[in-house]
mmCIF file of the C-alpha atoms, coordinates in Angstrom:
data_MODEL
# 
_entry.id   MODEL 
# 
loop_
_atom_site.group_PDB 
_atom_site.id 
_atom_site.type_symbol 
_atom_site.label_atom_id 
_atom_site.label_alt_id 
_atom_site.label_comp_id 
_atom_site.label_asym_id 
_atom_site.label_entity_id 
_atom_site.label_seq_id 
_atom_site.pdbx_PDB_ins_code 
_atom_site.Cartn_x 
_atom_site.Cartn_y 
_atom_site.Cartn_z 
_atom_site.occupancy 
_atom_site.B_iso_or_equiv 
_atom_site.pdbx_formal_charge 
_atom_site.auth_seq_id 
_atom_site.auth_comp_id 
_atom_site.auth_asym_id 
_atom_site.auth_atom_id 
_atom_site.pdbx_PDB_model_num 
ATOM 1  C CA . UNK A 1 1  ? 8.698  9.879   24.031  1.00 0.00 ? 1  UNK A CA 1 
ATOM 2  C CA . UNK A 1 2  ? 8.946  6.790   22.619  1.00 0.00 ? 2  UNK A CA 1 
ATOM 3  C CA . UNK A 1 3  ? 9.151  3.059   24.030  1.00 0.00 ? 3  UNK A CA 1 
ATOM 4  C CA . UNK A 1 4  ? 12.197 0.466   23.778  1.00 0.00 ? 4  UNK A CA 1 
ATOM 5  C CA . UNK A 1 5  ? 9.859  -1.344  21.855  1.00 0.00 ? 5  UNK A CA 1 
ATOM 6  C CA . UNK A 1 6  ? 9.293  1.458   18.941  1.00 0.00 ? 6  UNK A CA 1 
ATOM 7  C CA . UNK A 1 7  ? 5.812  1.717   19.649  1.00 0.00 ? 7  UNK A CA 1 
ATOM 8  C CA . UNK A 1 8  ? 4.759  5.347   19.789  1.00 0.00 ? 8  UNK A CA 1 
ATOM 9  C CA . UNK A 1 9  ? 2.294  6.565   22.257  1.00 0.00 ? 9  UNK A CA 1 
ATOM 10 C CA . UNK A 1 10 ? -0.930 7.508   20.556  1.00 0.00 ? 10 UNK A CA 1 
ATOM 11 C CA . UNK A 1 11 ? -0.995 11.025  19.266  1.00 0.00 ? 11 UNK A CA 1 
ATOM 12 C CA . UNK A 1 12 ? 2.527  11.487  18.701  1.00 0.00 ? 12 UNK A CA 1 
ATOM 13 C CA . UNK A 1 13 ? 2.659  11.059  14.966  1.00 0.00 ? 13 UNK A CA 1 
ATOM 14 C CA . UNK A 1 14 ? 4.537  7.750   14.657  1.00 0.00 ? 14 UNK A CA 1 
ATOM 15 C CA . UNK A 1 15 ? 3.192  4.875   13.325  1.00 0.00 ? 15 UNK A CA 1 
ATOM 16 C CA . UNK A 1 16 ? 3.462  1.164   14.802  1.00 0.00 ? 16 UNK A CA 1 
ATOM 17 C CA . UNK A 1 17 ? 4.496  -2.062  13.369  1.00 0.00 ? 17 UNK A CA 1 
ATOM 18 C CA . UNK A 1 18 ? 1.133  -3.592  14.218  1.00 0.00 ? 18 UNK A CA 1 
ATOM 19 C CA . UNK A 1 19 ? -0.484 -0.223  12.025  1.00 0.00 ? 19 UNK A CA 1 
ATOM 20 C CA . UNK A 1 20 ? 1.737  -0.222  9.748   1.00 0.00 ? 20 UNK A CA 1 
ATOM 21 C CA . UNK A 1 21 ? 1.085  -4.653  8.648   1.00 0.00 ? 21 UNK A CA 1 
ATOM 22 C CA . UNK A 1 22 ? -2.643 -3.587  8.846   1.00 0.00 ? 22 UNK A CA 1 
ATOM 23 C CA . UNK A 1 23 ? -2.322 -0.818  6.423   1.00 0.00 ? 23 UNK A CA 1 
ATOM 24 C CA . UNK A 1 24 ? -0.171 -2.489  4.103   1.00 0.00 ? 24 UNK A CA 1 
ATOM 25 C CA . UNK A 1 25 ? -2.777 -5.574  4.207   1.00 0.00 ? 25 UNK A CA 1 
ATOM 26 C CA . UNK A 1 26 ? -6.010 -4.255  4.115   1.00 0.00 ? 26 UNK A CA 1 
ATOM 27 C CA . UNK A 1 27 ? -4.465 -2.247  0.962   1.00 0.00 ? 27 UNK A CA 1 
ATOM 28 C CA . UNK A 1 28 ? -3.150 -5.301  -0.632  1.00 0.00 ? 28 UNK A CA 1 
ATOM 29 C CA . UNK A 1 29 ? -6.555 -6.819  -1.350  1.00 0.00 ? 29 UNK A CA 1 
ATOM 30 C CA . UNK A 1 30 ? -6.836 -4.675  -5.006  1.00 0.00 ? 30 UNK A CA 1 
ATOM 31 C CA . UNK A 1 31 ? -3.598 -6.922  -5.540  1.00 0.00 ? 31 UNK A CA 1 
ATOM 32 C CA . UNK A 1 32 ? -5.359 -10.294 -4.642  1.00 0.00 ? 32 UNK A CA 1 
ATOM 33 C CA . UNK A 1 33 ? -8.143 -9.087  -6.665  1.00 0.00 ? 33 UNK A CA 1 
ATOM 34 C CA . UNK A 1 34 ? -5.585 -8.592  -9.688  1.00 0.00 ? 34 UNK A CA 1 
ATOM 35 C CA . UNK A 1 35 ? -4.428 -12.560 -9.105  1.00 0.00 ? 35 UNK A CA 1 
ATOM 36 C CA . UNK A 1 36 ? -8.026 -13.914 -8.861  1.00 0.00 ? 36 UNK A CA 1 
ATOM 37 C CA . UNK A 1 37 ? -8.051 -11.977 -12.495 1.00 0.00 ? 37 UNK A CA 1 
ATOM 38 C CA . UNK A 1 38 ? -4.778 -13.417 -13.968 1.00 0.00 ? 38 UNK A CA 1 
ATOM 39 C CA . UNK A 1 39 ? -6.927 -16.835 -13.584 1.00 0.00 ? 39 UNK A CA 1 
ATOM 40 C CA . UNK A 1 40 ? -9.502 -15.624 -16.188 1.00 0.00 ? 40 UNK A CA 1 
ATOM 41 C CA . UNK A 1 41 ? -7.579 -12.906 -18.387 1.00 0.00 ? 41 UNK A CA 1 
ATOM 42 C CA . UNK A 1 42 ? -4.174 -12.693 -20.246 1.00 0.00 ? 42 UNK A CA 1 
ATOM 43 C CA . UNK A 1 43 ? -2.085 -9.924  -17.822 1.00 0.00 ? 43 UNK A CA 1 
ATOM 44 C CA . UNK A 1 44 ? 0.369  -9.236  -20.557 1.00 0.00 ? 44 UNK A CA 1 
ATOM 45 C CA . UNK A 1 45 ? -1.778 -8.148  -23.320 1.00 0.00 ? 45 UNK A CA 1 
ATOM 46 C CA . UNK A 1 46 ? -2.648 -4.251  -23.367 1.00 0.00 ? 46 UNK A CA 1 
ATOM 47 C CA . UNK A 1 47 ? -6.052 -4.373  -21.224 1.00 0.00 ? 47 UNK A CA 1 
ATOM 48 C CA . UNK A 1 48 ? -4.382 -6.926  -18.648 1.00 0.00 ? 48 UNK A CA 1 
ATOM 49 C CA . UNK A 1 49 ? -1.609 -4.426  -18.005 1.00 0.00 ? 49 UNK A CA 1 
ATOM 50 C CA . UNK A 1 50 ? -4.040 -1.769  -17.652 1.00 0.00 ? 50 UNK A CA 1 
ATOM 51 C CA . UNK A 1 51 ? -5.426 -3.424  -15.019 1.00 0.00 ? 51 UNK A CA 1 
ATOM 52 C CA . UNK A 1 52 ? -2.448 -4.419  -13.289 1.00 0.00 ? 52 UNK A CA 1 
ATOM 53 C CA . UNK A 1 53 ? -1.264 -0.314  -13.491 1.00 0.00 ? 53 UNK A CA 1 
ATOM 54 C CA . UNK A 1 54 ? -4.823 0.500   -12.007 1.00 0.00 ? 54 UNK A CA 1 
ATOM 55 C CA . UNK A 1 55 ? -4.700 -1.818  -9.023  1.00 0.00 ? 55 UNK A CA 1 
ATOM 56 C CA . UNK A 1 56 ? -0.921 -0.731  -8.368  1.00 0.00 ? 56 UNK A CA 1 
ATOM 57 C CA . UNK A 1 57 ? -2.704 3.334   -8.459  1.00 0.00 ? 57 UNK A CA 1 
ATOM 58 C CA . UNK A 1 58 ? -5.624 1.952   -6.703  1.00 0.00 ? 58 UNK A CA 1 
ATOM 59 C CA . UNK A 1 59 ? -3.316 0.154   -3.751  1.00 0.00 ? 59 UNK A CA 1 
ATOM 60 C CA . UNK A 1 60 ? -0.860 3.162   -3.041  1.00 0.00 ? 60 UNK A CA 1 
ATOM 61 C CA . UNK A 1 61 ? -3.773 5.555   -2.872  1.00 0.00 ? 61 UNK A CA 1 
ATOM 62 C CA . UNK A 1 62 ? -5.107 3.706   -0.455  1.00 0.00 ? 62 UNK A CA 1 
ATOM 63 C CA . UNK A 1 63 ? -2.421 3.022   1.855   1.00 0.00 ? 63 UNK A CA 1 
ATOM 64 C CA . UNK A 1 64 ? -0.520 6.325   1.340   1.00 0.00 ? 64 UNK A CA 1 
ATOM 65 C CA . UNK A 1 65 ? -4.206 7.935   2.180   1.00 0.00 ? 65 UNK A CA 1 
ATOM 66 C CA . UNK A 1 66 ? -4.037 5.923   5.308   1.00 0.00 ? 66 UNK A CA 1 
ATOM 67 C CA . UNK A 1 67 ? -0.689 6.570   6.449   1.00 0.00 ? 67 UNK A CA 1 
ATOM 68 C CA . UNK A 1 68 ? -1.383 10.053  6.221   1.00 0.00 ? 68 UNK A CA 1 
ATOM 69 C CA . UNK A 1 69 ? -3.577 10.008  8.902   1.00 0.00 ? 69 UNK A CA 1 
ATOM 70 C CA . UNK A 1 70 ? -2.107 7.708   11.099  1.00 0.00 ? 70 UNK A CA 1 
ATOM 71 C CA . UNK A 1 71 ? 0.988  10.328  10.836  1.00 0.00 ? 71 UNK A CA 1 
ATOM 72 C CA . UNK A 1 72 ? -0.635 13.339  10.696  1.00 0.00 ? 72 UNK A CA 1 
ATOM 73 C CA . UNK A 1 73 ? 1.634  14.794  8.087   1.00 0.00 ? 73 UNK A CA 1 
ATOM 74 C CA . UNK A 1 74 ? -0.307 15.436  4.768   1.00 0.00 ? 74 UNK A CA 1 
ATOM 75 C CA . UNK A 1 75 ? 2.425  17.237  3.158   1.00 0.00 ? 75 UNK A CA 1 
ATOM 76 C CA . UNK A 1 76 ? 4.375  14.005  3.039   1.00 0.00 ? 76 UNK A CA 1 
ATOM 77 C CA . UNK A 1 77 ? 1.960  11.770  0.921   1.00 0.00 ? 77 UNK A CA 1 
ATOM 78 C CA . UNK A 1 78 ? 4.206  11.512  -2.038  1.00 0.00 ? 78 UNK A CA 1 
ATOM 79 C CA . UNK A 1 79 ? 7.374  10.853  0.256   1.00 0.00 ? 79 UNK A CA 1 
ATOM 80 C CA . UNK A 1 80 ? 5.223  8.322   1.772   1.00 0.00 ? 80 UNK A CA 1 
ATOM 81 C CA . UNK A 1 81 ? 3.586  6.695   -1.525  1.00 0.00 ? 81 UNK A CA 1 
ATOM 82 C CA . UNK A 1 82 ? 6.857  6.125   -3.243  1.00 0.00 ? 82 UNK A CA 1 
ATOM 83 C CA . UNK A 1 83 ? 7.947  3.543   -1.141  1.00 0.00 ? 83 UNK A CA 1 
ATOM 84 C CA . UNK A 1 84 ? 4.624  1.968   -1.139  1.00 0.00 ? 84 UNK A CA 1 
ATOM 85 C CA . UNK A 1 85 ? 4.523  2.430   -4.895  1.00 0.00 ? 85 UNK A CA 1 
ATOM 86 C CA . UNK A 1 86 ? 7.780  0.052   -5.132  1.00 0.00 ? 86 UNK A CA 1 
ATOM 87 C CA . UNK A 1 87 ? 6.019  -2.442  -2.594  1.00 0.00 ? 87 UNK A CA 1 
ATOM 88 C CA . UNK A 1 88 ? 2.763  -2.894  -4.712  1.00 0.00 ? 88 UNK A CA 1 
ATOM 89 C CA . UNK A 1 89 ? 4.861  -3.102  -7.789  1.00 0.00 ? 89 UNK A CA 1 
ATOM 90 C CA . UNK A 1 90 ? 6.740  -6.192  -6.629  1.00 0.00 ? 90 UNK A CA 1 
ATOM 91 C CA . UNK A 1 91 ? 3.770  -7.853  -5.358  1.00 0.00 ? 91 UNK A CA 1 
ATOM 92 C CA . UNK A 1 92 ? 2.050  -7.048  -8.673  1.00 0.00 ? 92 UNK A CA 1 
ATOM 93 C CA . UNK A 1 93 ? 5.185  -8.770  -10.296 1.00 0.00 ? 93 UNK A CA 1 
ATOM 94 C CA . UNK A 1 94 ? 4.612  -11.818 -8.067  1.00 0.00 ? 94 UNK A CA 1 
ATOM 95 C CA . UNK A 1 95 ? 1.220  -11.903 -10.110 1.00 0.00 ? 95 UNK A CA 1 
# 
């Protein structure tokens, strides 16, 4: 029984705006590691993209991992690390 507001009572397997910022966040700091890198290395030559794919991996682990739990529905994680996957991607293009 959810709330006008969309908020979800604890325990019933949705997930909140307010959770869902935090999440996407805290997981975001692999990408502000990646542009405090871009300062000091070349991100277009074959060991900068390889770090740019890792911290992309590295980010949608994490916050797929995350809203796993918050939803209780681990048979989801790729349905839910897709979209994320497309998220870190454009912020990793930003870099």
């Amino acid at each position: 029984a959810a709330d006008d507001t969309g908020n979800d009572p604890p325990g019933s397997g949705g997930v909140d705006v307010l959770r869902v910022f935090s999440i996407l966040g805290y997981s975001l700091l692999p990408i502000v590691f990646l542009a405090a890198c871009s300062l000091l290395l070349d991100l277009q030559a074959w060991y900068g993209s390889a770090l740019v794919l890792l911290m992309i991996c590295w980010s949608t682990y994490t916050s797929s991992r995350f809203f796993v739990a918050a939803m209780h529905s681990p048979k989801q994680r790729f349905l839910i690390a897709y979209p994320v996957l497309l998220f870190f991607t454009c912020f990793s293009l930003i870099t």
